[in-house]
Phi, psi and omega in degrees: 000139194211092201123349217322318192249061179307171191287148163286140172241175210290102169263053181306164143236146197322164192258150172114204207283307176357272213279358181299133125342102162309320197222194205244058156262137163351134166293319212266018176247345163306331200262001157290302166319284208309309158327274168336316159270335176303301186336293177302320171288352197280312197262010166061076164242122199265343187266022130235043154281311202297313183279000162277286197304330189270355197271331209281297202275351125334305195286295213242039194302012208251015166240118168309345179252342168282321170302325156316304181306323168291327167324304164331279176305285188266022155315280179326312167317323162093040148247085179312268212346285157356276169305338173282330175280346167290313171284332149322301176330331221242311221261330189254017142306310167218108179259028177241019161280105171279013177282307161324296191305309215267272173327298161322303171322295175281355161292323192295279178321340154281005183262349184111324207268106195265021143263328158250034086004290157291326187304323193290321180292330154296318181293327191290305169327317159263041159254341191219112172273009191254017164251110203283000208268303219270352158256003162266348201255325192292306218289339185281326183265334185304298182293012178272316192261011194043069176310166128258129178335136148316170185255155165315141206221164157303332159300287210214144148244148225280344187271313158001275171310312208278324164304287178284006178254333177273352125273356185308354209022266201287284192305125172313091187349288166011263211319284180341122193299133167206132196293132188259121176248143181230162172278165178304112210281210189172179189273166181280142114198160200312179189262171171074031180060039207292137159301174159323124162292150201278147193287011177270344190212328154348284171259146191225124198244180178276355172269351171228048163294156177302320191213079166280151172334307197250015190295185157353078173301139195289149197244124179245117182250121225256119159263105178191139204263002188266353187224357159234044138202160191276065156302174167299135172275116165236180184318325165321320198273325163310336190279311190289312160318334198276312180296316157313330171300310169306302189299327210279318193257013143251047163059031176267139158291136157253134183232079181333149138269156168231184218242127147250086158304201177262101193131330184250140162081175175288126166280208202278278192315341197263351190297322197285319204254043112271348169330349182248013130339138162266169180303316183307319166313299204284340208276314201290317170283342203274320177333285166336285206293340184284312187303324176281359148290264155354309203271333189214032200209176192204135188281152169168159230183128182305194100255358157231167171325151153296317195251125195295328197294315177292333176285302179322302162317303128354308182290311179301309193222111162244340175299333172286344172287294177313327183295294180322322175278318188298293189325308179317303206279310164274004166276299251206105193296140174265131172344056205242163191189094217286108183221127196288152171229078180289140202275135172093048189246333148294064189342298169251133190228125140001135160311306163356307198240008179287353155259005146298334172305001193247035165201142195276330180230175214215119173242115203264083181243151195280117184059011170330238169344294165336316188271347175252345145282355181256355160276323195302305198299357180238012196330106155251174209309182195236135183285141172241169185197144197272106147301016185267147223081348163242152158309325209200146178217134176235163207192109179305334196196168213268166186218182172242054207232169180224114167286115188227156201110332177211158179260150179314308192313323178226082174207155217221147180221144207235113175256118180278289186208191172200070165279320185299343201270323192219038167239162214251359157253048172286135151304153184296340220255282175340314192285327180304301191300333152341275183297336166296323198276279178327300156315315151348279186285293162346310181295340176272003205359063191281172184250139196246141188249104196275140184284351192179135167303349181289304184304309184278338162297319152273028146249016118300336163277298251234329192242056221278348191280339201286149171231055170323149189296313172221159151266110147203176191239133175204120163304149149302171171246182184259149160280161173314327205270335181288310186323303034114305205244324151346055192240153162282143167307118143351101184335306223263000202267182156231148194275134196279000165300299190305344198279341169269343160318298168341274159336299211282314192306301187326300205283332193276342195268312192255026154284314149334306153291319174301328215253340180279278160330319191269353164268014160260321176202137191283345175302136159282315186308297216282341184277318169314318163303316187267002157311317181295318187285333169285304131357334156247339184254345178277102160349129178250150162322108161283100182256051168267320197318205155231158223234155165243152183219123160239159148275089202223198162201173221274068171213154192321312174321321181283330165050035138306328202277349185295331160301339186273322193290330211241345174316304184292333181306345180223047178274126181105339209251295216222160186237173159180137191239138158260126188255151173130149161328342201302147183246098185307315178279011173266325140344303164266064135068011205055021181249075190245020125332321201258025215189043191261010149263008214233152145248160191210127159269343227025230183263156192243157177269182179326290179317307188285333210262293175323296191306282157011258194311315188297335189256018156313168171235006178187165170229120161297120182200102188270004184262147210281010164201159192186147188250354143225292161093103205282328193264030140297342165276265153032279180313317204280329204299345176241043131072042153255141190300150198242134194232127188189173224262142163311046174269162191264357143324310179318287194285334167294325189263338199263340196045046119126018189227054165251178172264089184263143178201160197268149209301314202277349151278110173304304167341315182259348158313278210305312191268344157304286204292010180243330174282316186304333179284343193255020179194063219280288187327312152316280192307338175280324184286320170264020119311325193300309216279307179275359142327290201273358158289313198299291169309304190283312216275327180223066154249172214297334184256350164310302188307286172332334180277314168295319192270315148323289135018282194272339178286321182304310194288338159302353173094336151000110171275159174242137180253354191227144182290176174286104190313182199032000000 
């Protein structure tokens, strides 16, 4: 995006019925209006820029530099029609501007019709040859369209340019810094001999282009319950963290939504009789309450009404509930609160919440997610929420949201997998809410981002009619931090968790038996004895052995229970920790006296969870469906064999240098984890090899390059170059 807000330029207007005031506002309330939508465009509120500026060229259409300006907006707004006509307004005043021939130009490209486009980029070029915006704008569309060169200009030259984009390879013109010269701006002025407009909104400089080299940064607004409520951390919540991480280092303000539970933060009624709060104050307190969220809650959320009655209404008529809620919703705004996160402002931070620093702002709404999954499950109306002001809306996963406010062209929904549609111990409910969020999101007819080709192949099998405007696949990435740390362990080292397992396994080993004897015999004599007898005849946790580490969380699909199949078979040999929410002992049968190699860490943070996988001797990921699978990356990223389920997800991401066996044989589990212990050397050597796959295949700048990519061709600006 490039210009949004462009210089006002020199508007006289023609003398006659032209140049007349149309209504009966004021001169000194026009030039009141135009302050006022600048005001609104400076802080990028575009739906009421539009609606200043629309009140002005109603009065005037003959000025020519607010219809541009109305163009802006609503080009931001994602209502092109509009804006192409505002900027034709503008074009047929002065149809020797080439700043309009330009600003037409990227509405046409953002429209898709990228031949005529160019013709604008061409015309603006040759109308201004010292404006450089616009054969860097041509050179970017030539080699799709087989262009013919421009002609020499003073600005630039065209075989020049053409030269450097073609070395340029990949990277996008967009990105590339290019100095914008303009003529010397001047005051606007009104009709009827209106003075000198006052200088807060009058003179307009080269300094308040919207998106000059060191200006402003484009705003991205970030949906995701997986990183605005404290769920359990899963692959999701790793993807997304890795992509805020991304969005951060091409220069977006990111704007988290988080979740305002019942209990946190200011309520609705108590926000007024703080007002004499400063914004820092208020920003500084709502902080405190998020964070504080994070550190001592769990996301959850009802599927039905508290009161049976209205749910009984809900069940019977629900299309009158969606009308109703859609009217409510355009009277009575749900409840939010915009909260700046200026860095260090939280003194002590939660693991928990340690990936909110990754984002500047906080749009803090009440029951946000809660309230959208509990429509989904009754569908009812899709919850909404307004993008105006930002450039770009990313959504981690399909939501139960109607985005408004912005084109579809630029909301971008990130499909991970689409398990919940066929795997058959999904709840009825669930699967329903799935498919309500899909249905959502399709409606918004947003552009979709696959996790994997598999993932897009099979949502092609399942949507075969949906056509999204663009497709692509971005791999997760590794975050910075993994990167960071990503050395294989030292043969000889040891991990200092298990060394605390260790230790924690004693005690818990002869509780466990005390609690296994009193539920074998009711006797004190007879239970003491076999307290002994258990105690010499039950194996204990060995923590010298070497250990297999899977990742995982609590669901069928994850084939957890195989680990339980295959343990007693290696007591004395091998240990094995399952990292993850799980509830381990409902796994072993509640007997995990009988199970003294198998562990459940439950959750672990970044730190402990490294130590862990690097001094592992394999990583184990046993599951019968996947839309990807991040701790296979996870395993390969510290150079450990990686052991895992026959899939073709699977094989896309290890390119064929895992260890495999089909999920559902213990048997061939079992004859893996016996080659990696009887042939360590081997087995090291293709880790290495999908190490160094791994590192080139997902790493943070591949993804930004592909994500870069596609933005640039939205007319999207990059405020920061491309890494690598």
């Amino acid at each position: 995006m490039v210009d949004v807000v462009s210089d006002l330029k020199n508007s006289a207007l023609p003398p006659g019925a032209g140049g007349a005031v149309r209504s009966t506002i004021s001169q000194r309330r026009l030039r009141a209006l135009i302050r006022q939508g600048r005001a609104a465009a400076s802080r990028r509120d575009w739906g009421e820029a539009a609606g200043f500026y629309g009140r002005v060229v109603r009065a005037s259409p003959s000025l020519h530099a607010i219809q541009v300006q109305l163009g802006h907006a609503y080009k931001e707004l994602g209502d092109f029609d509009r804006a192409g006509r505002s900027y034709h307004a503008a074009l047929r005043l002065t149809p020797a501007d080439d700043d309009v021939h330009l600003q037409i130009g990227h509405l046409e490209k953002l429209k898709g019709n990228l031949k005529e486009a160019a013709a604008y980029y061409a015309k603006a070029a040759e109308l201004n040859p010292d404006n450089t915006n616009a054969p860097v704008e041509y050179y970017a569309l030539a080699p799709k369209l087989g262009l013919p060169p421009l002609r020499s200009s003073p600005a630039a030259d065209a075989q020049g340019l053409a030269k450097t984009y073609e070395e340029g390879g990949r990277q996008s013109p967009a990105v590339v810094p290019v100095p914008v010269q303009r003529k010397p701006a001047t005051d606007i002025r009104l009709p009827d001999g209106c003075p000198r407009a006052e200088q807060n909104w009058g003179t307009v400089t080269d300094t308040d282009q919207e998106f000059p080299d060191s200006g402003p940064r484009p705003k991205v607004l970030f949906v995701s319950d997986s990183l605005g409520t404290p769920i359990h951390a899963r692959g999701i919540f790793h993807y997304s963290v890795a992509l805020a991480e991304i969005l951060r280092n091409m220069g977006f303000e990111i704007t988290l939504v988080v979740q305002k539970s019942p209990g946190y933060g200011l309520e609705r009624g108590t926000i007024n009789n703080k007002k004499r709060l400063s914004s820092a104050s208020l920003d500084s307190y709502q902080l405190g309450e998020i964070y504080r969220y994070f550190n001592d809650n769990l996301f959850s959320f009802e599927w039905d009404h508290k009161n049976k009655y209205f749910q009984a209404i809900v069940n019977r008529w629900p299309a009158i509930i969606r009308t109703s809620q859609r009217v409510y919703e355009a009277i009575v705004k749900r409840y939010g609160f915009l909260v700046n996160h200026p860095p260090n402002r939280i003194d002590i931070i939660s693991a928990k919440g340690n990936h909110l620093r990754k984002f500047d702002r906080f749009w803090y709404i009440d029951r946000f997610y809660s309230t959208a999954m509990s429509r989904a499950g009754n569908d009812l109306d899709p919850v909404g929420i307004s993008a105006v002001g930002y450039d770009l809306v990313i959504m981690d996963t399909p939501h139960y949201l109607r985005i408004k406010n912005i084109h579809h062209s630029r909301i971008f929904t990130v499909v991970h997998d689409l398990i919940p549609l066929n795997d058959a111990y999904y709840e009825q409910r669930w699967r329903w809410a799935f498919l309500g969020k899909m249905r959502a999101t399709l409606a918004g007819r947003g552009n979709l981002i696959f996790v994997s080709e598999y993932s897009r192949s099979l949502f092609h099998a399942l949507f075969p009619k949906y056509k999204s405007r663009r497709q692509l696949v971005l791999y997760p990435s590794i975050p910075r931090d993994w990167m960071e740390r990503a050395i294989p362990a030292n043969p000889r080292a040891k991990s200092t968790y298990i060394a605390t397992v260790t230790r924690d396994r004693v005690a818990q080993r002869r509780e466990q038996i005390r609690v296994r004897a009193t539920r074998l015999a009711d006797n004190p004599d007879t239970r003491a004895k076999l307290i002994k007898q258990l105690e010499a005849s039950l194996p204990s946790w060995n923590g010298s052995l070497p250990y297999f580490t899977t990742v995982t969380s609590d669901e069928p699909r994850k084939n957890i229970g195989i680990l339980c199949k295959i343990a007693p078979e290696f007591v004395g040999r091998a240990n094995f920790v399952v990292i993850g929410q799980v509830d381990g002992n409902r796994y072993m049968n509640h007997e995990p006296e009988i199970y003294p190699n198998l562990h459940f860490t439950g959750y672990l943070d970044d730190n402990r969870k490294v130590n862990v996988i690097r001094h592992s001797m394999g990583m184990i990921f046993p599951s019968f469906a996947e839309g990807f699978g991040i701790p296979i990356v996870e395993g390969a990223l510290f150079g450990v064999p990686v052991i895992c389920s026959n899939l073709a997800v699977f094989h896309e991401i290890t390119c064929n240098s895992a260890l495999y066996f089909e999920p559902g044989s213990s048997d061939q589990l079992a004859y893996r984890i016996n080659e990696v212990l009887s042939n360590p050397t081997m087995c090291a050597e293709s880790a290495r090899r999908l190490r160094e796959a791994v590192l080139g295949r997902f790493s943070q700048q591949s993804m930004q390059r592909r994500l870069q990519q596609t933005l640039t061709e939205l007319g999207i600006r990059i405020c920061q170059p491309m890494l690598g």
